[in-house]
N, C-alpha and C positions, 0 to 999 in steps of 0.2 A: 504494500500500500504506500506510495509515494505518499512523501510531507510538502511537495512541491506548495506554495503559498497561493494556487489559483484555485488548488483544489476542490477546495468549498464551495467558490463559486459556481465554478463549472458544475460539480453535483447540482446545488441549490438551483441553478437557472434551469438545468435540465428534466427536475422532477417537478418545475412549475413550467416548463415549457414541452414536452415530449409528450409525445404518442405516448398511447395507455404503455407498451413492453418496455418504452425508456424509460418512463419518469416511474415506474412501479422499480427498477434497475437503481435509478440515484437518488431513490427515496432512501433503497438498504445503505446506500451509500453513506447519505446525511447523517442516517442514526448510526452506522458504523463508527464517526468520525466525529460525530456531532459537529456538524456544521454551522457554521454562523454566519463565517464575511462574504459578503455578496458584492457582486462587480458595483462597480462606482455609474452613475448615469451616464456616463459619456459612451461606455462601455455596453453599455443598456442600449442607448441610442443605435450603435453598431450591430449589434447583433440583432434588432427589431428589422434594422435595414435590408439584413441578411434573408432572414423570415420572410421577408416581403416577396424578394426577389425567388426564393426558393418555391413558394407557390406558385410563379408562375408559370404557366401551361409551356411544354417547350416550344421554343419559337426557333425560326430562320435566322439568329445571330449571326458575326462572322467569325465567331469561335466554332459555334455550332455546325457549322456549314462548312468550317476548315476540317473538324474530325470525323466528319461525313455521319453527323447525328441529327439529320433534319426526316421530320415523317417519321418516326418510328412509329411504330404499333402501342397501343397501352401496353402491351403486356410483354412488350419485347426487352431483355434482359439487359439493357444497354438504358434503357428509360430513368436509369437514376441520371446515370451520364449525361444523358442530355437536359436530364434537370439544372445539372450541377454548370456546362458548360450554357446554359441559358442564362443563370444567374449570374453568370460571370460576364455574359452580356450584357446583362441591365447595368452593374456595379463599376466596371472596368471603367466608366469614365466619372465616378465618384471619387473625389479627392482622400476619402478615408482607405478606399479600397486601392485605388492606381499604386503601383510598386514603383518606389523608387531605383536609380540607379544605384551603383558601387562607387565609389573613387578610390583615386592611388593616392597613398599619403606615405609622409616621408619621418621614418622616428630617429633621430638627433641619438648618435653614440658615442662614446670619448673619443674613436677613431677617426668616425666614419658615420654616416647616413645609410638607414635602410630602407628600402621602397618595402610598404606592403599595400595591399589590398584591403580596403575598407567595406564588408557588406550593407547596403542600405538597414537602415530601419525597415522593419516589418510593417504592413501594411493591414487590412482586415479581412487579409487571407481565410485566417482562423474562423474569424466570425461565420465566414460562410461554411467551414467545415463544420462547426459545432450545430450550423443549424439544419444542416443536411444530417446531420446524427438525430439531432431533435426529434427532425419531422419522420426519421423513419427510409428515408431515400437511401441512405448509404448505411442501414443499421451493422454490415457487418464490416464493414471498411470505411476507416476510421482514416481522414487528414489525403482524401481521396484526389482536392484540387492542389497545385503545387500553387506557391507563390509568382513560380514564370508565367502563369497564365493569366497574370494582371499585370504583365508589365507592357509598357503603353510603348517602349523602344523596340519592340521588337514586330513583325510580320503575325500577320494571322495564320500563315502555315507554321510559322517557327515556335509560337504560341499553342498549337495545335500536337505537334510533334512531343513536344513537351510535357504537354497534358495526358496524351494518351498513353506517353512511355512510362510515365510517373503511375499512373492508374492500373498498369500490369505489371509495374513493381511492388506498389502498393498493394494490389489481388491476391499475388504471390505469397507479399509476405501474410496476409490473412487469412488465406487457406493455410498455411504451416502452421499457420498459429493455432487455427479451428482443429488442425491434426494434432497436433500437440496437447491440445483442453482433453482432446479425448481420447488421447490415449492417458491421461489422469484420472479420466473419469473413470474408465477401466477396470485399471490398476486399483483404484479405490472398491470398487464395488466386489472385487476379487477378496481384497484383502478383510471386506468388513463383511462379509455373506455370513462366516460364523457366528456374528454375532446375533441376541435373540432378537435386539431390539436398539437398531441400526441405525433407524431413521432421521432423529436429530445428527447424531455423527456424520450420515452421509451427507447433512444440509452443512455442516462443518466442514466436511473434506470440499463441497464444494466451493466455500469460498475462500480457503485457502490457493483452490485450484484456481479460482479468478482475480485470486487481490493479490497471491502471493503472499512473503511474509505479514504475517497480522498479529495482534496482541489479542488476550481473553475476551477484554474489555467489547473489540469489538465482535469479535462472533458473538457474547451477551448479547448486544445492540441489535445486532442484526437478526438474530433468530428471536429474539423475547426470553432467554434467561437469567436468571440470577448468574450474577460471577461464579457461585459453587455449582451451578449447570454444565458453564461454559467450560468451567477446570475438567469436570466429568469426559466431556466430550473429547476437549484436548490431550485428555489421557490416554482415553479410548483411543485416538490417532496416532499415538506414539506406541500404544502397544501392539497395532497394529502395522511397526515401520513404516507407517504413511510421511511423520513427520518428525523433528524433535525440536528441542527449547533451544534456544539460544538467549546466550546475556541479555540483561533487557526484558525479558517477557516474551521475548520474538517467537513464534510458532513458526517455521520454516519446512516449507517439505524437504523429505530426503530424496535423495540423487536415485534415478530408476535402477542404476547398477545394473542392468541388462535391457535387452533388445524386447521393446515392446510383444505384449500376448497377442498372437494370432486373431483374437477374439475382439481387439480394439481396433474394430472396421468405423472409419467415417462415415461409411456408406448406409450400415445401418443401427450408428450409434442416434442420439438426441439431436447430434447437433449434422446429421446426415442432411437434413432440408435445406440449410444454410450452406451447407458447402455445396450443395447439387443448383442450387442459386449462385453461388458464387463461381461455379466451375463454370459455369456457362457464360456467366457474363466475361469470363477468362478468354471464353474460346472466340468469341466475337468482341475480343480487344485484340487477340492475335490475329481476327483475321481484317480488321484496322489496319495493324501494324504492316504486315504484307500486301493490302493495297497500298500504303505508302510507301513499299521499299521497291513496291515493280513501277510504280509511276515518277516517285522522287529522284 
């Protein structure tokens, strides 16, 4: 569970802003963490902008129109994408949103002077990612638009190239990930079947398997136990080699030490829907990708 300082926010805007799956998602969160600080209005301001642009219907942009995502079908597996590359048409000429350039600058040494490269300031890239999470459009790929796809120096092909490669690296990395959850989920259900009365534990193993290291405090929070519940539970994981303590209170899973069970198929674990959604919108970004390498 990151301490990053946005954290809160981003829960708290999310379970007042999301589809019923996300904000029921960073509601656990809030009370995991007990959340408080909430983004500043300017911040508010931006991501309401985001919102806006996210509902709209996809249109004929020249972003859109660059990654050849004009006409889709409803229900064609690409339909987030061209939500997300619409949005970016409404936004990209918005002063919050347009990305800055880089400069070269020069840092003063006893000797000598060194050129480096300066990255702009971030722009409100994010905002629109967060709200494409929000609404449900990109629920399982997360930070789906890059920030080149709002920079105002560059070509509508170069901006387009950009966006689509970024989005099948981005895929990539979220199908391994979704392979990964589950082969945990596996692994846990293996290791806890002896037990008589499993249930809380396996809502514990799971969000270990989602947050990563966590303290008592919060599995309490999240499931509705007393702290002598939650110790119960986390014991339960450790005698089960799911997990151990670490300094601190840290509940940490242990290292799989061997090659995943035969039995932990994505295909027809929980999270099989999501990756048979994601594999597909995979296979029609590769085939993006090769109409631009035979025409480019």
């Amino acid at each position: 569970m990151t301490d990053d300082p946005r954290r809160d926010a981003v829960a708290l805007w999310l379970a007042a802003n999301g589809v019923p799956v996300i904000a029921e998602a960073a509601t656990t969160i809030v009370r995991m963490v007990n959340a408080t600080r909430r983004f500043e209005i300017n911040v508010l301001e931006l991501l309401s902008a985001a919102q806006d642009a996210v509902t709209q219907a996809p249109a004929d942009g020249p972003l859109t129109r660059a990654c050849g995502l004009v006409d889709l079908g409803p229900d064609h597996s690409l339909q987030g994408l061209a939500r997300a590359t619409t949005a970016v048409d409404s936004l990209i000429t918005t002063a919050d949103f347009a990305e800055g350039q880089g400069h070269d600058a020069m840092t003063p040494l006893p000797s000598r002077s060194m050129r480096h490269y300066v990255v702009a300031e971030p722009a409100g890239c994010w905002a629109l990612n967060l709200a494409l999470v929000a609404r449900g459009v990109a629920p399982t790929v997360t930070g789906i638009v890059p920030r080149t796809a709002f920079r105002l120096d560059l070509e509508n092909d170069e901006r387009a190239v950009a966006f689509v490669d970024h989005s099948r690296h981005v895929a990539t990395a979220s199908f391994q990930e979704l392979d990964h959850i589950e082969t945990l989920l596996w692994r846990g259900r293996d290791a806890l079947a002896g037990l008589s009365r499993n249930a809380r534990t396996a809502e514990a193993w799971a969000l270990v398997v989602a947050f990563g290291p966590i303290r008592r405090t919060q599995i309490a929070r999240a499931l509705g136990l007393s702290r002598g519940g939650a110790d119960i539970q986390a014991h339960a994981l450790a005698a089960a080699k799911l997990v151990e303590f670490e300094t601190g209170g840290l509940i940490t899973p242990t290292s799989l030490g061997s090659s995943p069970s035969p039995s932990a198929s994505l295909d027809s674990g929980p999270l099989g829907a999501a990756a048979a959604d994601l594999d597909l919108a995979m296979a029609e970004i590769d085939r993006l990708l090769s109409i631009r390498s035979r025409t480019g």
